[in-house]
VOBA-1610 file (N, C-alpha, C; in pm, whole numbers, padded with zeros to 5 digits, always signed):
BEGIN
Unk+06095-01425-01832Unk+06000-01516-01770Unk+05965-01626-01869Unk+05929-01783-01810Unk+05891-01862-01881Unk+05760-01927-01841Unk+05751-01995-01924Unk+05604-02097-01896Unk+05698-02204-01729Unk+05803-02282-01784Unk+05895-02335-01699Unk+05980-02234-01599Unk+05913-02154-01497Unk+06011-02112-01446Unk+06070-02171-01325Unk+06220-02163-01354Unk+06304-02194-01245Unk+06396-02312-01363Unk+06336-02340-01446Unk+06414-02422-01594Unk+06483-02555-01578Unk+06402-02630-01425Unk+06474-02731-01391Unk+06399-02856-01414Unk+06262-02827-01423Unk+06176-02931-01437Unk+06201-03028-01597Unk+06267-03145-01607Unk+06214-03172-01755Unk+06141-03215-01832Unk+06009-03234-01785Unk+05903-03233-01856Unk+05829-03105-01914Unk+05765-03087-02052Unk+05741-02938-02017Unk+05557-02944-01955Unk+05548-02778-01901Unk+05469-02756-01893Unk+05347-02735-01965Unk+05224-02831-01971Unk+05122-02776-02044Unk+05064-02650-02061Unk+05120-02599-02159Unk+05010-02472-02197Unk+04895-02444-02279Unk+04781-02398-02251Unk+04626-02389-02333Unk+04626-02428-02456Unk+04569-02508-02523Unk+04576-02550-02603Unk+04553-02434-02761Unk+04445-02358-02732Unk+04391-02263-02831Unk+04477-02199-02838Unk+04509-02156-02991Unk+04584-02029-02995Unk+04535-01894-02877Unk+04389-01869-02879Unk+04374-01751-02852Unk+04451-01751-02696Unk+04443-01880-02643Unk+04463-01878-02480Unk+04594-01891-02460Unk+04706-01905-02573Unk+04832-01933-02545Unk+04879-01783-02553Unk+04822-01682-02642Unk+04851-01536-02654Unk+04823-01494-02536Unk+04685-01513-02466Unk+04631-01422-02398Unk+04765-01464-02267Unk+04769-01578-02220Unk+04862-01584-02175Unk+05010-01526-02178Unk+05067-01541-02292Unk+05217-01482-02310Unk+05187-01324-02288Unk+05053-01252-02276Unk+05014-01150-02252Unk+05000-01092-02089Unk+04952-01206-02057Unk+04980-01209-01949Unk+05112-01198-01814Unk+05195-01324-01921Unk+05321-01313-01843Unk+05412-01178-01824Unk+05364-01070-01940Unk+05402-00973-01915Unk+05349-00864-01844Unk+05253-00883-01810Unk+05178-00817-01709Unk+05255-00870-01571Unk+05229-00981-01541Unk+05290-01039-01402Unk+05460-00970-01392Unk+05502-00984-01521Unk+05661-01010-01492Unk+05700-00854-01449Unk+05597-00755-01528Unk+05655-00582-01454Unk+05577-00563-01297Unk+05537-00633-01267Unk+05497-00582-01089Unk+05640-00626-01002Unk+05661-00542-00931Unk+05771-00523-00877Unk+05797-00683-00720Unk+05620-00700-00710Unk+05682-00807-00583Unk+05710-00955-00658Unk+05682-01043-00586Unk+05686-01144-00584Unk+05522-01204-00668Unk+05503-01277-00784Unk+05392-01334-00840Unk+05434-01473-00846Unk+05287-01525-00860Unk+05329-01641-00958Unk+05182-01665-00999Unk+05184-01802-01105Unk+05011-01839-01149Unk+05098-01981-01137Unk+04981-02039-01073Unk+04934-02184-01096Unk+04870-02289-01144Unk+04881-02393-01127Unk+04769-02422-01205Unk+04694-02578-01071Unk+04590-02643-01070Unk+04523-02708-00996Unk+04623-02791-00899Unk+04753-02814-00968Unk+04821-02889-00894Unk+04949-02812-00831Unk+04927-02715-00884Unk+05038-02581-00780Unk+05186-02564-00896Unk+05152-02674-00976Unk+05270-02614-01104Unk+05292-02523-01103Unk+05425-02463-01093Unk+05427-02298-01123Unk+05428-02257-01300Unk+05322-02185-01323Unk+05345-02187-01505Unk+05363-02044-01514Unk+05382-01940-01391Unk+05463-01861-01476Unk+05491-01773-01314Unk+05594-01745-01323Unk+05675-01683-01199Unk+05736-01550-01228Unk+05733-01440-01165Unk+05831-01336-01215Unk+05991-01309-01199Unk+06051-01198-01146Unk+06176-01221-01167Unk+06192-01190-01003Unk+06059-01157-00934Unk+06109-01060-00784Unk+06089-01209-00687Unk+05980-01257-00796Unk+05976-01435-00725Unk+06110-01554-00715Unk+06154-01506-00820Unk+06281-01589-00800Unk+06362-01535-00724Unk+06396-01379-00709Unk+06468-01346-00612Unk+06470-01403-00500Unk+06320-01359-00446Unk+06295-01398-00256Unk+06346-01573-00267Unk+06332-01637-00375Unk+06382-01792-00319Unk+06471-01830-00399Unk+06604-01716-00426Unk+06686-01697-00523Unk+06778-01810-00420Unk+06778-01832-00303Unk+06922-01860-00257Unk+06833-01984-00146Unk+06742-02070-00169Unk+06716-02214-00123Unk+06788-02301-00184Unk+06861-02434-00131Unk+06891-02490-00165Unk+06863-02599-00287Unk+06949-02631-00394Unk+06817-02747-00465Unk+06773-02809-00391Unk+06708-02912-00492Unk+06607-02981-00450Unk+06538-03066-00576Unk+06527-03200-00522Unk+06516-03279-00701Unk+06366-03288-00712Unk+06262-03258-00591Unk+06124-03247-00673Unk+06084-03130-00601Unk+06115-03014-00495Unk+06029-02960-00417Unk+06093-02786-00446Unk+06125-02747-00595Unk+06223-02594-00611Unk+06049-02523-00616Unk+06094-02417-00534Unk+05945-02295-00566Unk+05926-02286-00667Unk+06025-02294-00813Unk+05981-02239-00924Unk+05921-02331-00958Unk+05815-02446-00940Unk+05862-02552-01013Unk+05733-02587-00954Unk+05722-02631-00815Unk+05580-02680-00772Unk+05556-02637-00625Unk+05501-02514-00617Unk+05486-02446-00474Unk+05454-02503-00382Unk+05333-02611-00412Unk+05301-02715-00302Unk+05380-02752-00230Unk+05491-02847-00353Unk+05577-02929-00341Unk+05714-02813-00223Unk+05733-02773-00277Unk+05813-02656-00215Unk+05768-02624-00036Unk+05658-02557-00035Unk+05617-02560+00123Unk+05550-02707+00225Unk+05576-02832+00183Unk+05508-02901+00208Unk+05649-02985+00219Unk+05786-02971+00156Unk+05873-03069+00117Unk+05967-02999+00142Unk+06057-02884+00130Unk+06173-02831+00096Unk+06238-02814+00283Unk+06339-02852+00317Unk+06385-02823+00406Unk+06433-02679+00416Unk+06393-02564+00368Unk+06445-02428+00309Unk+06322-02351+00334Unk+06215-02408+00303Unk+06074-02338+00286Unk+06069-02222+00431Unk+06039-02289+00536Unk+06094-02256+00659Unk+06165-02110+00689Unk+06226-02108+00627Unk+06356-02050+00657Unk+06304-01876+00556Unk+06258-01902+00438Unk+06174-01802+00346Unk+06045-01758+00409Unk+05955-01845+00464Unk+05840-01861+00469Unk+05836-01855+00596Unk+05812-01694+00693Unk+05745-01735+00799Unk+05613-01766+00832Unk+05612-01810+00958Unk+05452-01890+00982Unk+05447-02034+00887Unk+05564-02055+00914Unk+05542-02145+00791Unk+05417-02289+00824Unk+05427-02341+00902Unk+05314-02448+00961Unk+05182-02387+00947Unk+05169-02239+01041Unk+05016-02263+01014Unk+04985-02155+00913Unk+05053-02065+00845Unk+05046-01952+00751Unk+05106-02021+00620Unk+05147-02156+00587Unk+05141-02195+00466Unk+05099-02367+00437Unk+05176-02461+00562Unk+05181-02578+00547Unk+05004-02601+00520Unk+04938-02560+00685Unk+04799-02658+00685Unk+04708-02599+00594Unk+04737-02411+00589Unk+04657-02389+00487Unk+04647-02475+00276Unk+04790-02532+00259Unk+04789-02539+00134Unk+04736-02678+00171Unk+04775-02775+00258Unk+04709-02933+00289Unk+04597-02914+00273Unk+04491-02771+00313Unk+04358-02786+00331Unk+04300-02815+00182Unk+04385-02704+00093Unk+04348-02673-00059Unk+04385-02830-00121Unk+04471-02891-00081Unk+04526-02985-00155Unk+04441-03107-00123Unk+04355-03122-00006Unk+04323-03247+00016Unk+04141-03191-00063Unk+04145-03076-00041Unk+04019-03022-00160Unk+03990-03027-00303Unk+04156-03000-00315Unk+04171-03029-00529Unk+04189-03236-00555Unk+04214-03255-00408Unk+04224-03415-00443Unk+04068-03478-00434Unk+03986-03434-00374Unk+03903-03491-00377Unk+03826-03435-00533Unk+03834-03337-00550Unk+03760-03298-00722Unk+03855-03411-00823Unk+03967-03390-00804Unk+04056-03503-00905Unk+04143-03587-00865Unk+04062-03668-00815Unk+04135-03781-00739Unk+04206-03894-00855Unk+04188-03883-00962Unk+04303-03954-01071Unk+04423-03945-01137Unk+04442-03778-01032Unk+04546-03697-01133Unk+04677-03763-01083Unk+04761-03809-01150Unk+04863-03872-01130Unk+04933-03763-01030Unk+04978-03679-01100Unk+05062-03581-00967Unk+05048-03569-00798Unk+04851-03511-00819Unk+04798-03491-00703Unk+04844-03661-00585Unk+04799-03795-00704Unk+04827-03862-00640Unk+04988-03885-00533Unk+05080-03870-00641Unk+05223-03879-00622Unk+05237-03763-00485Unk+05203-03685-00509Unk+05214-03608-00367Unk+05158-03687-00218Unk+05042-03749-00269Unk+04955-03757-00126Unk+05052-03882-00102Unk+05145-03935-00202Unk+05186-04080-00170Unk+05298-04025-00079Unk+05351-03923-00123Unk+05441-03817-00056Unk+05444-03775+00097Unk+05306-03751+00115Unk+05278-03726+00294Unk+05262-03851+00343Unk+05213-03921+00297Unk+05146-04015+00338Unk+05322-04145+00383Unk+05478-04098+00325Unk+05561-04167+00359Unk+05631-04078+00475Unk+05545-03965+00511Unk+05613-03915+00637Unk+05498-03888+00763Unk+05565-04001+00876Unk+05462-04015+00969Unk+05404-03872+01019Unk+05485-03762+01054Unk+05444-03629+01101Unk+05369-03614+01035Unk+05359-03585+00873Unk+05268-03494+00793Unk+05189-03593+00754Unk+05161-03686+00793Unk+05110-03831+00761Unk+04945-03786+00843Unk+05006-03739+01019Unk+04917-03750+01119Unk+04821-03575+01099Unk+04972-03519+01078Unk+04867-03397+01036Unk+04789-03356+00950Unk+04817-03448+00847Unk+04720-03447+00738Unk+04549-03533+00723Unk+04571-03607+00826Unk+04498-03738+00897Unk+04390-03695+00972Unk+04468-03608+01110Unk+04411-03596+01216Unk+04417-03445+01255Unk+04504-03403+01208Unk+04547-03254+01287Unk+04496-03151+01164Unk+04469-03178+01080Unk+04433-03076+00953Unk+04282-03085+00999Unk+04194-03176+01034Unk+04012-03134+01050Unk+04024-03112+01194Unk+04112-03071+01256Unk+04130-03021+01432Unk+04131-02882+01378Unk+04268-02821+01302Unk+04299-02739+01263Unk+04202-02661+01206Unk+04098-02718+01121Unk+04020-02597+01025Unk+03899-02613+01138Unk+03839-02675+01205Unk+03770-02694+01314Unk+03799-02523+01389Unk+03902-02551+01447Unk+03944-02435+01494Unk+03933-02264+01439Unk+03985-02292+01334Unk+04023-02171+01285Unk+03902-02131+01146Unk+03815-02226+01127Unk+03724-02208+01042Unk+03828-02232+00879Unk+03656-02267+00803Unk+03689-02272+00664Unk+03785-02160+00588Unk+03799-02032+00645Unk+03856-01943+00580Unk+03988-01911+00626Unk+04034-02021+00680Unk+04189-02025+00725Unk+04252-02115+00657Unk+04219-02175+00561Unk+04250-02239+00482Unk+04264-02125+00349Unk+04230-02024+00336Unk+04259-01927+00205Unk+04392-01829+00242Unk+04432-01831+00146Unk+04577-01718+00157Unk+04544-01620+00104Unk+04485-01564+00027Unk+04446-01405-00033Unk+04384-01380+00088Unk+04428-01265+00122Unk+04447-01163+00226Unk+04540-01167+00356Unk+04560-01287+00375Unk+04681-01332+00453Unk+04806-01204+00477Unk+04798-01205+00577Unk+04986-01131+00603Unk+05047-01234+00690Unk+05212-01227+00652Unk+05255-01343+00706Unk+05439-01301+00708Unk+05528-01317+00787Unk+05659-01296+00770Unk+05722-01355+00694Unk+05812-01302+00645Unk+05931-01342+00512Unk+06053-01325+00557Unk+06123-01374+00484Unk+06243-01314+00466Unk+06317-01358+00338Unk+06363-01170+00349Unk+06403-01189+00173Unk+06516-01151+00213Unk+06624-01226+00059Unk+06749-01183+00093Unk+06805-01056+00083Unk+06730-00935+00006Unk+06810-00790-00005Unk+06802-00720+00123Unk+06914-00706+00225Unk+06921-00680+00333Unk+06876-00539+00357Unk+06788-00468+00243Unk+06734-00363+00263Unk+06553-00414+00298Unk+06559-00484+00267Unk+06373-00580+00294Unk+06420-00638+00463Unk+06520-00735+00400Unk+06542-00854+00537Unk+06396-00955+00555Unk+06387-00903+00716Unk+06322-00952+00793Unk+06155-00897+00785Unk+06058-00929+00699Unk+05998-00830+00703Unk+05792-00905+00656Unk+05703-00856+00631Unk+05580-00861+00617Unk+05520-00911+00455Unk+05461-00964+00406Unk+05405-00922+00330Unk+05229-01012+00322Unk+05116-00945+00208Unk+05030-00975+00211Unk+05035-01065+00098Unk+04944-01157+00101Unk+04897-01245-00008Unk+04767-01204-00085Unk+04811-01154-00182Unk+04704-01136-00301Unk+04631-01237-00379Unk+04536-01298-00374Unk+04487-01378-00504Unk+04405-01296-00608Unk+04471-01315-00727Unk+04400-01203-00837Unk+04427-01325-00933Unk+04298-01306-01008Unk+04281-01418-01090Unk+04148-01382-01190Unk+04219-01276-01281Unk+04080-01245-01368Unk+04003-01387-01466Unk+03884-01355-01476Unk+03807-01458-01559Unk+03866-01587-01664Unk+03963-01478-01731Unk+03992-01572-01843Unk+04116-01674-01829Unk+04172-01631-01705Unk+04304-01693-01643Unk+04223-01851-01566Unk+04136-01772-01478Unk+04087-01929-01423Unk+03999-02002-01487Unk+03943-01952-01631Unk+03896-02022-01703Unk+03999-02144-01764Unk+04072-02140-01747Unk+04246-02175-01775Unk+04272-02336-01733Unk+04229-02258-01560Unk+04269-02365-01445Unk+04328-02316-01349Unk+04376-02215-01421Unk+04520-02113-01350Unk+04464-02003-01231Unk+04545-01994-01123Unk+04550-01880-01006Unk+04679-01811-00968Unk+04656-01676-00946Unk+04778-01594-00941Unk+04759-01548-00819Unk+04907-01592-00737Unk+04948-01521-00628Unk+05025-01418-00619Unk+04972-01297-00574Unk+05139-01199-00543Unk+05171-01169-00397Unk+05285-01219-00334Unk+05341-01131-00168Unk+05335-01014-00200Unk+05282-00915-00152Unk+05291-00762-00134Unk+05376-00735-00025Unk+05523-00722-00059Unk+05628-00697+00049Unk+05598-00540+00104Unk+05631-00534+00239Unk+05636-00447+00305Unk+05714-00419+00335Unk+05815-00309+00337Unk+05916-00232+00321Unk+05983-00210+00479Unk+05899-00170+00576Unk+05950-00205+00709Unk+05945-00229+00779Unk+06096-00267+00789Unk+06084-00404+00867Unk+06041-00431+01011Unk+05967-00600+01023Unk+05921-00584+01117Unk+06045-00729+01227Unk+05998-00712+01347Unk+06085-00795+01417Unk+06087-00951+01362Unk+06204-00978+01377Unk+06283-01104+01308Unk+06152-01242+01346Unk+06065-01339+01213Unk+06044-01470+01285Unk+06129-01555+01344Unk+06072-01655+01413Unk+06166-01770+01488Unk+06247-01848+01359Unk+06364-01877+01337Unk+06360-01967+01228Unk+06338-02089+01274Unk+06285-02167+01138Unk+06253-02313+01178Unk+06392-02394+01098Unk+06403-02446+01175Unk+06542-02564+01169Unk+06511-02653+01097Unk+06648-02709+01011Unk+06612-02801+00907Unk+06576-02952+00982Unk+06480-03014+00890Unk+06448-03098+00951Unk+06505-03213+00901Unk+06577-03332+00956Unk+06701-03439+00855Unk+06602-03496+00789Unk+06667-03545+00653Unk+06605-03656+00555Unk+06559-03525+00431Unk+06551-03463+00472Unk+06524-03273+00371Unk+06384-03304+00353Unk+06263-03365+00411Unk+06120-03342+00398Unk+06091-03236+00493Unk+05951-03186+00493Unk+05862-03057+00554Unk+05911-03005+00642Unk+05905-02937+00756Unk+05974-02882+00904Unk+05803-02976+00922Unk+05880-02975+01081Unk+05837-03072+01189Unk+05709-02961+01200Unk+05566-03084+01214Unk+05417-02977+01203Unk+05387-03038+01366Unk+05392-02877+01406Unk+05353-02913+01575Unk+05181-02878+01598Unk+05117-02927+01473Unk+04958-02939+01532Unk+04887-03070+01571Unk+05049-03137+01547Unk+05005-03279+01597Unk+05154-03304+01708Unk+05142-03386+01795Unk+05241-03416+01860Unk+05377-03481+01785Unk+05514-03508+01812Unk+05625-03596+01728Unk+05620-03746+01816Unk+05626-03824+01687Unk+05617-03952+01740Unk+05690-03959+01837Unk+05701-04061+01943Unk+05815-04126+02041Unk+05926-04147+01960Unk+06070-04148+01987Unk+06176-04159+01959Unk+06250-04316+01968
//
């Protein structure tokens, strides 16, 4: 495991500046890296700064991708990857509007951050996620309340490639002891579920390789 996982990004990743927080960390990564599912930790802008090995598996076999690889920037990944979809069931309303909700939340606390910006410049060049981010995201949490916007506790369909998993469940954990989010940092783990449950719909790639098509808003006229 690395600070860079997925080893494609070339800028590196910032890590804590203090000695004590760069240990407690590399201490960390070994904690994350022996749990058997899927982890990762983030940081405010969804950087992945440290991923395990069961995480790279489940999105061992998405296609590249020159800004949107899971290992790399999860946001970027479920919000961008024509692949996401396809890993990620529920993907619209069990990952897309929930992470838009978080994202248009961390933009308003740091609305200077170059990244955060570069993303919103990101939706904001695709009319679909343009409108759902606009109009259909305060319909959306309207609906479903403030706490549909959180993924810890979430269950949601997957699919992983070891055809002994397949088609199958897992829960979203957020565990994030004190000294980690003192950081900045949040840790997700899928808690895969072993059996299997009936196959999601897949969602079809969508051309140009941005988001799958978000049906909480209508598709423009043709």
């Amino acid at each position: 495991m690395a600070y860079q996982a997925g080893g494609r990004r070339p800028a590196p990743r910032p890590v804590p500046e203090s000695l004590e927080a760069q240990a407690y960390l590399q201490d960390y990564a070994v904690l994350v890296d022996a749990v058997p599912f899927p982890s990762l930790v983030v940081d405010h802008r969804w950087d992945v700064v440290l991923a395990n090995d069961a995480f790279e598996t489940l999105f061992g076999e998405v296609a590249p991708h020159p800004t949107a690889m899971p290992g790399e920037n999860f946001l970027r990944f479920v919000l961008f990857h024509p692949d996401a979809g396809s890993v990620l069931g529920a993907h619209e309303s069990g990952w897309c509007l929930p992470l838009l909700a978080q994202f248009k939340a961390t933009l308003e606390r740091y609305g200077h951050d170059h990244e955060l910006q570069s993303i919103r410049r990101e939706i904001a060049q695709d009319p679909i996620m343009e409108a759902a981010y606009r109009h259909g995201l305060p319909h959306w949490l309207r609906a479903v309340g403030e706490a549909g916007a959180r993924l810890d506790g979430a269950v949601r369909p997957v699919r992983h490639p070891d055809p002994l998993l397949g088609d199958t469940e897992c829960r979203v954990v957020g565990e994030t002891p004190e000294c980690l989010g003192a950081m900045g940092y949040a840790r997700y783990t899928l808690v895969l579920r072993t059996a299997a449950r009936p196959a999601a719909p897949r969602r079809s790639r969508r051309p140009g390789g941005l988001g799958a098509h978000l049906t909480v808003v209508p598709a423009p006229d043709a």
